[in-house]
C-alpha positions as CSV (number, residue, x, y, z in Angstrom):
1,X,51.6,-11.0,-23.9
2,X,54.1,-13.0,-26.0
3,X,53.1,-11.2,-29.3
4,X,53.6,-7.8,-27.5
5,X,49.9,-6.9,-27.6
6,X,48.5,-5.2,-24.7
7,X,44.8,-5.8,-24.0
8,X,43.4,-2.8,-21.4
9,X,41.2,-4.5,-18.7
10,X,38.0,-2.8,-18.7
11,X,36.4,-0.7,-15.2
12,X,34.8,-2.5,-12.4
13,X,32.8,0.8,-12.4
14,X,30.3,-0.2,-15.2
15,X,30.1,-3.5,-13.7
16,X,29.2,-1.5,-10.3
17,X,26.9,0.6,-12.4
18,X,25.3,-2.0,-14.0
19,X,24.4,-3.8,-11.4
20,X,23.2,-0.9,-9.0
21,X,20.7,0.3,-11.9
22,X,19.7,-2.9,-12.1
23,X,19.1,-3.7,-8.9
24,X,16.9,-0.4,-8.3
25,X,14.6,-1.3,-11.2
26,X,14.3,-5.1,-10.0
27,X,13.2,-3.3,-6.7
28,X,11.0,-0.9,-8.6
29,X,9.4,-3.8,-10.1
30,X,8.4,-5.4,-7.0
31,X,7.5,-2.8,-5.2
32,X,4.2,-1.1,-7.0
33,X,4.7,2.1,-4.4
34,X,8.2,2.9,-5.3
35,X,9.3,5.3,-8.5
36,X,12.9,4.7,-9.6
37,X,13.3,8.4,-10.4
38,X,12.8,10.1,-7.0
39,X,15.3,7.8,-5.5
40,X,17.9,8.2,-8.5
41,X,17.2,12.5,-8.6
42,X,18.1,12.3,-4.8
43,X,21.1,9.5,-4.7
44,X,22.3,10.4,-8.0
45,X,25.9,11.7,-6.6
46,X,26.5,8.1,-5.6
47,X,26.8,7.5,-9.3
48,X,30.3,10.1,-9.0
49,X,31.2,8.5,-5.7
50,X,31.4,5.5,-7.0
51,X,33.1,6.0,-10.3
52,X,35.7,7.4,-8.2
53,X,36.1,3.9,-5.8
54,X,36.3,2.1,-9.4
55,X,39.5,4.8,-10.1
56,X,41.0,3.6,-7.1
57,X,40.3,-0.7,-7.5
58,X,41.3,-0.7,-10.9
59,X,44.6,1.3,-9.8
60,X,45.9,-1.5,-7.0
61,X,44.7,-4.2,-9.3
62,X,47.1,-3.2,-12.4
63,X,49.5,-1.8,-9.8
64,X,52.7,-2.4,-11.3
65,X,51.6,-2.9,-14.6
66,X,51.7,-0.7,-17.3
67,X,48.1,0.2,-17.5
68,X,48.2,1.0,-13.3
69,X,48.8,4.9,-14.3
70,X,46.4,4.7,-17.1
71,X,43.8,3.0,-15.1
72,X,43.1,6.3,-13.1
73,X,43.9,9.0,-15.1
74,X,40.9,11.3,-16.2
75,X,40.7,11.9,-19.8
76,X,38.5,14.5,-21.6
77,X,35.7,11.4,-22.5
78,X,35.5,10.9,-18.3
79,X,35.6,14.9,-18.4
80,X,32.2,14.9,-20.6
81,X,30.9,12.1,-18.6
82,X,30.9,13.7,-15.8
83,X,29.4,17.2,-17.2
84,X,26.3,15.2,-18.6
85,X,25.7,13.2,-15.6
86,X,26.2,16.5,-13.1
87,X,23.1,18.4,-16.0
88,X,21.5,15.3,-16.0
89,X,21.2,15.0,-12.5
90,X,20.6,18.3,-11.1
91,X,17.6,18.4,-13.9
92,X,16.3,15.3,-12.3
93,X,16.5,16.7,-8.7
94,X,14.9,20.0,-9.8
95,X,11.7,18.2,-11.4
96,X,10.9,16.0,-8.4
97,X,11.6,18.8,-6.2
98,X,9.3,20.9,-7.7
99,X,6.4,18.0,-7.6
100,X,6.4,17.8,-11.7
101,X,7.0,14.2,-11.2
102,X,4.9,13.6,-8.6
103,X,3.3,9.7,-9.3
104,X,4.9,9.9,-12.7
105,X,8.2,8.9,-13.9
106,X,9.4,8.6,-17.8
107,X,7.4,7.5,-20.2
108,X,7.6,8.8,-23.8
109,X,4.1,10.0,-24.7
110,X,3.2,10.7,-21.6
111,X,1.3,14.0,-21.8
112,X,3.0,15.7,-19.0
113,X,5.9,15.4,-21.6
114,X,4.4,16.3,-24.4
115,X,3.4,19.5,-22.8
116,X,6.6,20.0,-22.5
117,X,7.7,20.4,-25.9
118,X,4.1,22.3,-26.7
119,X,1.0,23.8,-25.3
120,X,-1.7,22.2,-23.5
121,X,-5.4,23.4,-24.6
122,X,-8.6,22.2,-22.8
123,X,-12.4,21.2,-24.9
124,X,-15.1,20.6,-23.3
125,X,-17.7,18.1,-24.7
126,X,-21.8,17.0,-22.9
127,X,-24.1,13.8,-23.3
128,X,-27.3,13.2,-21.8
129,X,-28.8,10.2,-21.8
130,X,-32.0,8.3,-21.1
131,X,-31.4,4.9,-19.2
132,X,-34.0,2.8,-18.0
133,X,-34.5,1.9,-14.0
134,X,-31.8,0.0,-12.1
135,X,-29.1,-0.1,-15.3
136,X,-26.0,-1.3,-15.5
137,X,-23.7,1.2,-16.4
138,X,-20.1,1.0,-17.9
139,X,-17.2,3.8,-18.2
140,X,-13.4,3.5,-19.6
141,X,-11.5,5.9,-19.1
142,X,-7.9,6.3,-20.3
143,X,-6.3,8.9,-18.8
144,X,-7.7,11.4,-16.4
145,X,-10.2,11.7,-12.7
146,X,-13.6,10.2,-13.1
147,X,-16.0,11.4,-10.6
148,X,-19.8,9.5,-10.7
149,X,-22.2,10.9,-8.4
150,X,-26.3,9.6,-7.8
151,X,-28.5,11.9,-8.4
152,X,-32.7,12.1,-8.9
153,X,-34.3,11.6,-12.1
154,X,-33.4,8.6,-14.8
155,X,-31.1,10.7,-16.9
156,X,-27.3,10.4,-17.4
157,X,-25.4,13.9,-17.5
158,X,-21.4,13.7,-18.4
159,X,-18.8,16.9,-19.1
160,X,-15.4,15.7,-20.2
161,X,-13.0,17.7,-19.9
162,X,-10.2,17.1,-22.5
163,X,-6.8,18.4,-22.3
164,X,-4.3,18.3,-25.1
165,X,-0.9,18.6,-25.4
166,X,0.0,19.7,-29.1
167,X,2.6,22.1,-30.8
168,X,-0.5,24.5,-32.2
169,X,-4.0,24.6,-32.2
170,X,-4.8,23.2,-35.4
171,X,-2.7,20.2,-34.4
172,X,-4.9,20.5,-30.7
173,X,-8.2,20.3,-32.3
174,X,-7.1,17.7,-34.4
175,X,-6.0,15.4,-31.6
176,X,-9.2,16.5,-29.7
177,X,-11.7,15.8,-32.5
178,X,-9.9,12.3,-32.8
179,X,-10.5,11.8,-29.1
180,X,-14.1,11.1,-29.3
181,X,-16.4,9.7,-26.5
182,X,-18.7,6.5,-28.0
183,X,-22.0,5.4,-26.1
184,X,-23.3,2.3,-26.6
185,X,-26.8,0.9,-25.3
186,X,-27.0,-3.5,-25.1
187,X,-30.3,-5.1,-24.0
188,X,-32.2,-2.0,-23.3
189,X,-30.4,-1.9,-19.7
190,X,-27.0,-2.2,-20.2
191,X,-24.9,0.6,-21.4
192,X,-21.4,1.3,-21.9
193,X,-19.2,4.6,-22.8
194,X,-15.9,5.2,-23.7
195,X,-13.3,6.9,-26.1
196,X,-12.4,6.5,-29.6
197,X,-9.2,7.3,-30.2
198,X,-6.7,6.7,-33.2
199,X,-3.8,4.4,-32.3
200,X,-1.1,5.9,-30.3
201,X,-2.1,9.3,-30.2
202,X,-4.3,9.0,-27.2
203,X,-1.9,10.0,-25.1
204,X,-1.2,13.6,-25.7
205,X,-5.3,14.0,-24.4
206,X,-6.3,13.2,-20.4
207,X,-10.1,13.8,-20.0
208,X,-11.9,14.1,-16.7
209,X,-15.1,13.0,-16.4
210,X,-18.1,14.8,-14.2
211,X,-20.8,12.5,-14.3
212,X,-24.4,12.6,-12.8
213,X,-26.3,9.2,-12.7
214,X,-29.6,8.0,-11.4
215,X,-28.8,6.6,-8.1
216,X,-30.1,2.7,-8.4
217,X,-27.8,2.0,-11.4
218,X,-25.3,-0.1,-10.8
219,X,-21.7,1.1,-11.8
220,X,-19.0,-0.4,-13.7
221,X,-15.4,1.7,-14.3
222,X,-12.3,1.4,-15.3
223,X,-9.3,3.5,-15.5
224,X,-5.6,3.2,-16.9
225,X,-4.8,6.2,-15.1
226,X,-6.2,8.5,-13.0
227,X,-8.9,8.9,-9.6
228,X,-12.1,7.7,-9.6
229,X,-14.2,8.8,-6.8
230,X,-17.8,7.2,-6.3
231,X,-20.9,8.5,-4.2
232,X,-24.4,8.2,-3.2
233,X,-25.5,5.0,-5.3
234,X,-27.7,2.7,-4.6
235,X,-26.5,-0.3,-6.8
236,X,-22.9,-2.0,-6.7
237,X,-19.8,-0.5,-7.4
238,X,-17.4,-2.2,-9.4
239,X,-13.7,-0.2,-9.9
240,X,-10.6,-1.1,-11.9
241,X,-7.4,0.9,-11.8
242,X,-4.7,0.3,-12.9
243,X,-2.9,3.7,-11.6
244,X,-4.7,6.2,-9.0
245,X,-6.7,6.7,-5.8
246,X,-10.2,4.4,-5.5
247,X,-13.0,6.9,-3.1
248,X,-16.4,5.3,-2.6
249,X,-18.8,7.0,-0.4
250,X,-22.3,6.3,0.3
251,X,-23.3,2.9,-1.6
252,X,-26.3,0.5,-0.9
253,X,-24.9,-2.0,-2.3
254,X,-21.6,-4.0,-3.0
255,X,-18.6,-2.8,-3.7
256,X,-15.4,-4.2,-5.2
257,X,-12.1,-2.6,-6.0
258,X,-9.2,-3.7,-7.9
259,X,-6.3,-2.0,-7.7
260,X,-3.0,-1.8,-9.8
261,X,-0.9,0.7,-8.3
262,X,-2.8,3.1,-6.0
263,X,-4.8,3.4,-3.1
264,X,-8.2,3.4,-1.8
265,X,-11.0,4.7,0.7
266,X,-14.4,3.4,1.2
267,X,-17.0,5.2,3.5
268,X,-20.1,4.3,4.4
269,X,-21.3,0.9,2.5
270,X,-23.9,-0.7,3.8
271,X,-23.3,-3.9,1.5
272,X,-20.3,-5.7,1.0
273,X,-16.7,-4.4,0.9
274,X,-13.6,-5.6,-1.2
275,X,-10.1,-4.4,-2.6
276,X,-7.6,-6.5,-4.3
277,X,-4.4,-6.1,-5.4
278,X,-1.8,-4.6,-5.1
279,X,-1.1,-0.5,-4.0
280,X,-0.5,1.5,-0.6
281,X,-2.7,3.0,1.6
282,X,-6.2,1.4,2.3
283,X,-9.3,2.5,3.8
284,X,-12.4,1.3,5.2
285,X,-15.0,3.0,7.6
286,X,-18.3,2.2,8.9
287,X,-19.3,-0.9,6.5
288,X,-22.0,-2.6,7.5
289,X,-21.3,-5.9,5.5
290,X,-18.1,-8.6,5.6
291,X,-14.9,-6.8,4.3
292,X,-12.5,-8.2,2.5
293,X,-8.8,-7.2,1.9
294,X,-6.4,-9.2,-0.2
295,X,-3.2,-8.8,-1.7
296,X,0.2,-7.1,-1.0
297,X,-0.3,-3.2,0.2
298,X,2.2,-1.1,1.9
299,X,-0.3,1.0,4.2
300,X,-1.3,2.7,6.0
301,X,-3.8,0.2,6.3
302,X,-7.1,1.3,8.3
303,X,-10.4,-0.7,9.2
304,X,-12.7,1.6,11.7
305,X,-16.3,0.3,12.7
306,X,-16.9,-2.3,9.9
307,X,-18.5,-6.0,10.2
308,X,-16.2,-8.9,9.5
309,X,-12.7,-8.1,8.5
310,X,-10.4,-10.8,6.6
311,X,-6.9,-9.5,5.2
312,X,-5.2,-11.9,3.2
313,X,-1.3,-10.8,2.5
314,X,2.2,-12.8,1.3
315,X,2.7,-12.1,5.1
316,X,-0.2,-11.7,7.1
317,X,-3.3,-13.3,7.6
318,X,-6.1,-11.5,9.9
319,X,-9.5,-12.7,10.5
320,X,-12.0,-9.8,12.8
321,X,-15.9,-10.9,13.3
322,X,-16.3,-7.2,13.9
323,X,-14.7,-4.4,14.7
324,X,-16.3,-1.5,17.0
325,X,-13.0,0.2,17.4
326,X,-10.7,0.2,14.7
327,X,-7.6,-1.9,13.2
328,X,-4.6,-0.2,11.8
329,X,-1.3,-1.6,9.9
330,X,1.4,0.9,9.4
331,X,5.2,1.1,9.6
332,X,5.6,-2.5,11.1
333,X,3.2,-2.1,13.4
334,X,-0.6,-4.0,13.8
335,X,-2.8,-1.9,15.9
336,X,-6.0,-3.6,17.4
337,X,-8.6,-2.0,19.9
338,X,-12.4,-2.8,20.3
339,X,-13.0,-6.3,18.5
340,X,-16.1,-8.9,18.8
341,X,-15.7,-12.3,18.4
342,X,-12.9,-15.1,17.1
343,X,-9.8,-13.2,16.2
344,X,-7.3,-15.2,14.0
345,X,-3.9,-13.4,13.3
346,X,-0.9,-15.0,11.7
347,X,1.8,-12.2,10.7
348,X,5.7,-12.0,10.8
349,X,7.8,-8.7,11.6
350,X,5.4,-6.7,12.8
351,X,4.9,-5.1,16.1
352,X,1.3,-6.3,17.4
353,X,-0.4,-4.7,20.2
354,X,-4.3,-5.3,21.1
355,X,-7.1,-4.5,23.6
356,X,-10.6,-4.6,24.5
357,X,-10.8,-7.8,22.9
358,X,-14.0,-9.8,23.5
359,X,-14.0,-13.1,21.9
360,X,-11.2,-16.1,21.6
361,X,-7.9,-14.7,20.2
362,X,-5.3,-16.8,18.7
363,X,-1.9,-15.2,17.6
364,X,0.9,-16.9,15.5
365,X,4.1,-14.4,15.2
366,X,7.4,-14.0,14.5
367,X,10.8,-11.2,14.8
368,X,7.7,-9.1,16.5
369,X,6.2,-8.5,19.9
370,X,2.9,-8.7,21.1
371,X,1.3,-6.8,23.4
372,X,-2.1,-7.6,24.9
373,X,-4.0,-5.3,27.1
374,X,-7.1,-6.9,29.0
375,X,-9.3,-4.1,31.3
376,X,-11.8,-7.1,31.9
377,X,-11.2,-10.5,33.1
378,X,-10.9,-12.7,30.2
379,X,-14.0,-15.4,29.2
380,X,-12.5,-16.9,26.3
381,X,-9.1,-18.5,25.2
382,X,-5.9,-17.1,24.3
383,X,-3.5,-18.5,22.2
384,X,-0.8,-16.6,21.4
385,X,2.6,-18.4,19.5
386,X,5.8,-16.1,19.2
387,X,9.4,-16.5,17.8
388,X,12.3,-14.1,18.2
389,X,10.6,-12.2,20.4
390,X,8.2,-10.8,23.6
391,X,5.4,-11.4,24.9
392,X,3.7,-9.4,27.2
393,X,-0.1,-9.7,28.5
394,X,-1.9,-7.4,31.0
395,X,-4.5,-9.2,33.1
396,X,-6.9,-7.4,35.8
397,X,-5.9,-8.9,39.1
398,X,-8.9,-10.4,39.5
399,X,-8.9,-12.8,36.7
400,X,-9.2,-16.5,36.7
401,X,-7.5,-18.8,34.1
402,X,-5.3,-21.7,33.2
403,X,-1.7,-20.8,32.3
404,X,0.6,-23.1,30.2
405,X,3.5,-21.0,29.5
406,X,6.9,-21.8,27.8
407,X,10.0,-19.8,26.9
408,X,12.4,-21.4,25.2
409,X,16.2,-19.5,25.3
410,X,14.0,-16.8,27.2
411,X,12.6,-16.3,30.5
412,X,9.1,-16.0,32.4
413,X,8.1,-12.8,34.3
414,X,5.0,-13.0,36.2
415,X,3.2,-10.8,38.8
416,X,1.2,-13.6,39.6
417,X,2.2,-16.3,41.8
418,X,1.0,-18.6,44.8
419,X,-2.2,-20.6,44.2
420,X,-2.0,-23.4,41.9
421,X,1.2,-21.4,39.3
422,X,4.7,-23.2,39.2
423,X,7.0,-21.5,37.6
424,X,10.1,-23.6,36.7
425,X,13.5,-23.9,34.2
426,X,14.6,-20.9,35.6
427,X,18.4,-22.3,35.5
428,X,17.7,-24.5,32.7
429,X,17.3,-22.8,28.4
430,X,13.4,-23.5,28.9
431,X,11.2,-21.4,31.4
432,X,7.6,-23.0,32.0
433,X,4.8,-21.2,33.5
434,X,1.9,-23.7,33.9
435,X,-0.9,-24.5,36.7
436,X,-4.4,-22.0,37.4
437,X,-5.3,-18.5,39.1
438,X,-8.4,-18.5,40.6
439,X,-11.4,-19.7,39.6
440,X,-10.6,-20.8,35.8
441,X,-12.3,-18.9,33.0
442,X,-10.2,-19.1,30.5
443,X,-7.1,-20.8,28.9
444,X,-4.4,-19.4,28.0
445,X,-1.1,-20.4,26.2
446,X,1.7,-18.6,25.4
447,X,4.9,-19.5,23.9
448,X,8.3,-17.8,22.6
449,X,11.6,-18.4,21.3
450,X,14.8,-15.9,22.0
451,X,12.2,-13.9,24.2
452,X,10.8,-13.1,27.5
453,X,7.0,-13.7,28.4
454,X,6.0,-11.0,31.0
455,X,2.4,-11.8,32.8
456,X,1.4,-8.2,34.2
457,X,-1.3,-7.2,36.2
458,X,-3.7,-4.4,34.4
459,X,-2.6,-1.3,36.7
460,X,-6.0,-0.1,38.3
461,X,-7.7,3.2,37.1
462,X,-6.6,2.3,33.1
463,X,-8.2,4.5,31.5
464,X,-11.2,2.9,29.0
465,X,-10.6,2.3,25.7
466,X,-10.0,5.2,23.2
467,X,-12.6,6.3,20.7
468,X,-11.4,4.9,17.4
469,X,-9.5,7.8,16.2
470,X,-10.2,9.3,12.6
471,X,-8.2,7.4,9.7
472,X,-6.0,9.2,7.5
473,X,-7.1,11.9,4.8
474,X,-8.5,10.7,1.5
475,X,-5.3,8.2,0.4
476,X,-3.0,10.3,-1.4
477,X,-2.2,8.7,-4.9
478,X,1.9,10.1,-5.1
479,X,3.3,7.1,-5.7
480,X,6.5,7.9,-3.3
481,X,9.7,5.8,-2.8
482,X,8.8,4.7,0.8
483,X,10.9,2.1,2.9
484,X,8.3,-0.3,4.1
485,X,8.0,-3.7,3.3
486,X,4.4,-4.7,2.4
487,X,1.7,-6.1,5.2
C-alpha cells in the first residue's frame, strides 16, 4: 500500500470450513435418515487435512510477498487449535463407537446429557380406568416407548416408567413429582391422557408407557420421541411420531401412520393400511385392505401378501392391485414377484426386475434397467418406456404377441425371429423390432434410449416362482448416516 500499511489476507481454510460444515448440515436437513455427528466423529481428520491444503494455497498465492512466509507458519494459536480439535474429535469417535449416540446427536437438555453431568433415578406410577364400550382413546407421550396392547374386560391399566436425570435425589423427586400424568374423560367415550410438566424441565424425565386396553377401543398416539408398538385391537389405529419406530400387529380395523423421522412395521391388518411421511425402513405384511405409502423413505421398503399397493414418492410412483408375493425397494433396486392385476410403475434410477406378473404392466424408467421374467405366455399388455438404459424381457417360447420395438442410439437383440418379426436400423442410430409371433395374445411395446433391448426366450425347466421371502427384522430406529437416495 502507498501509506505503508500492510493488510494480512485472511485463510481460504475457514472459507473451506465454512462451507463443508455447511454443506453437511444442509444434507442433514434433507435427509431425515442422516445424523451429522456420526459422519463428522468418523471424517473428522479431514478437518486437519484440509487446514493443511489451505497452508499450502495461501503460500503460492502471497508467494513473493511478504506475508508468503507468514501465511504457513504454525503459531502457538494454530498449535491449540489443533489440540482441541484432535480431544474434540477422538471424544466424538469414542461416543458413536460405543453406540451412546446411537439415533441421537446434540441437543442441550436432552436427557442422555443430562445424565451425564448427574444420576438417572427411575419412579414408577399406575392408573386404572373405567372406559365405556368401543372408546376412543388418546395418549401423548413426550419422550420414551409406548407399548398398547388389547386385552379382555373394559378397564384401562397403565405403568409409566419415569426416568430422571438430576444431580441428587431431592432434585429427582422434584423433577418426577413435576412430571405428572393428567387423564381426561370428554363425552362419556372419549378420553385423553398425557403429562403435565413445568416448562422446560421436561426433558431431564423419558417415561415408558405399558398399557393394557380393552380391545374394541379405538386408539389415538402420539410421540415426540420414542417407539410405539401397537397390538391385538379391534378399533383403528392412529400413530404420530415425530422420532422412533411405528409396530402395529394384529388390528381389525384401520390403521394410519405418520412418521417424522423413523420407521415402521405393520403386521397382520385386516382393514386399511397407511404411512406418510418421511423416515427409512417400511413394512407391510399380510394386509387385507388397500395400502397406501406416500412420501420420501430411504428403505428398505417391503410389501409381502397385502391387497392393493400405491406408493407415492418425489421419485416413484407404483400402483399393485394385489400382491401374493412380495415387493421390495432397497439400495437402488425395485424388486417385484407374484402380482395380480394392472401394475403402473413410473421410477427413475432404480434397477427394476419383475416376475410372475398376471395382469397388464406398464413401465416408465429412466438411468435403470428393467428386467422382466415371464414363466407363462403373456395375456395382457406390456408397456415398458426406458431411457439410459436396458431392457430385457424373458418370454416362454411358446408365446404369441405383437412386438413394436424401438432403440434409439441402442440396438435390438432378439431370440425370436422368422414369422411375421422384421427387425431393421441395424446400420442406422434407430433399431426397430415390430411385426407378430404366433398367434397374438398380447401387445407389447418397448422402447429405450442409450440402451439395448434384449427379447430372450424363458430357458425351460425355470424354476417356479420363490416363496415371498421373510421381510426384515422389526425396523430398527438408529437413525444412521446411510448413502441412499430416497425411493
Amino acid at each position: 500500500m502507498s501509506n505503508g500499511t500492510a493488510y494480512r489476507r485472511g485463510s481460504v481454510f475457514g472459507a473451506f470450513l465454512l462451507i463443508g460444515v455447511g454443506a453437511l448440515f444442509l444434507y442433514a436437513n434433507q435427509r431425515p435418515d442422516v445424523s451429522p455427528w456420526p459422519l463428522l466423529a468418523r471424517y473428522w481428520p479431514v478437518v486437519i487435512i484440509f487446514w493443511g491444503l489451505g497452508k499450502l494455497v495461501d503460500y503460492f498465492m502471497l508467494r513473493g510477498t511478504p506475508e508468503g512466509v507468514a501465511a504457513t507458519r504454525v503459531t502457538g494459536g494454530d498449535i491449540f487449535s489443533l489440540v482441541i480439535l484432535l480431544l474434540f474429535g477422538t471424544f466424538l469417535t469414542r461416543a458413536v463407537e460405543s453406540g451412546w449416540w446411537s439415533g441421537r446427536g446434540i441437543q442441550i437438555g436432552d436427557a442422555e446429557l443430562a445424565c451425564l453431568l448427574g444420576q438417572e433415578y427411575e419412579f414408577t406410577d399406575q392408573i386404572t380406568q373405567d372406559v365405556s364400550p368401543q372408546a376412543r382413546l388418546e395418549f401423548n407421550n413426550l419422550r420414551g416407548n409406548i407399548t398398547v396392547t388389547g386385552s379382555p374386560g373394559r378397564q384401562v391399566r397403565l405403568v409409566a416408567r419415569k426416568r430422571v436425570c438430576a444431580g441428587s435425589d431431592a432434585e429427582a423427586h422434584r423433577l418426577a413429582k413435576g412430571y405428572a400424568l393428567a387423564w381426561e374423560g370428554r363425552e362419556g367415550t372419549s378420553y385423553t391422557l398425557y403429562w403435565k410438566a413445568e416448562v422446560g424441565e421436561s426433558q431431564a424425565v423419558r417415561a415408558d408407557l405399558d398399557v393394557e386396553v380393552p380391545k374394541d377401543v379405538s386408539l389415538r398416539v402420539s410421540s415426540q420421541r420414542g417407539d410405539v408398538r401397537a397390538t391385538d385391537l379391534q378399533g383403528s389405529v392412529e400413530l404420530d411420531l415425530n422420532k422412533g419406530a411405528a409396530h402395529v400387529e394384529k388390528v381389525q380395523g384401520t390403521v394410519v401412520v405418520r412418521l417424522e423421522r423413523g420407521s415402521a412395521e405393520l403386521i397382520d391388518i385386516r382393514g386399511s393400511a397407511r404411512v406418510e411421511g418421511r423416515g427409512d425402513e417400511v413394512s407391510f405384511r399380510n394386509v387385507d385392505g388397500p395400502v397406501t405409502l406416500q412420501g420420501e423413505f430411504y428403505g428398505p421398503i417391503h410389501f409381502a401378501r397385502t391387497g392393493p399397493v400405491r406408493f407415492e414418492s418425489r421419485r416413484t410412483s407404483l400402483s399393485v392391485p394385489r400382491v401374493e408375493g412380495e415387493v421390495t425397494l432397497d439400495s437402488g433396486r425395485l424388486n417385484l414377484r407374484g402380482a395380480r392385476g394392472d401394475i403402473s410403475l413410473s421410477t427413475r434410477g432404480k434397477d427394476i426386475e419383475m416376475e410372475d406378473i398376471q395382469g397388464r404392466l406398464e413401465i416408465e424408467s429412466r438411468d435403470g434397467p428393467v428386467l422382466l421374467r415371464f414363466r407363462t405366455p403373456p395375456v395382457h399388455d406390456i408397456q415398458v418406456e426406458n431411457r439410459s438404459a436396458d431392457i430385457e424381457l424373458f418370454l416362454p417360447e411358446n408365446s404369441g404377441f405383437e412386438i413394436h420395438a424401438s432403440a434409439r442410439d441402442g440396438e435390438i437383440e432378439s431370440d425370436f425371429s422368422g414369422g411375421g418379426l422384421s427387425l431393421q436400423g441395424e446400420d442406422r442410430d434407430t433399431q426397430t423390432l415390430t411385426g407378430t409371433y404366433g398367434a397374438r395374445r398380447a401387445l407389447i411395446q418397448l422402447s429405450t434410449t442409450y440402451g439395448t433391448i434384449h427379447l430372450r426366450r424363458t430357458p425351460p425347466g425355470l424354476p417356479a416362482p420363490r416363496a415371498p421371502a421373510a421381510p426384515p427384522s422389526a425396523p430398527s430406529r438408529s437413525l444412521s448416516s446411510r448413502e441412499p437416495a430416497a425411493h
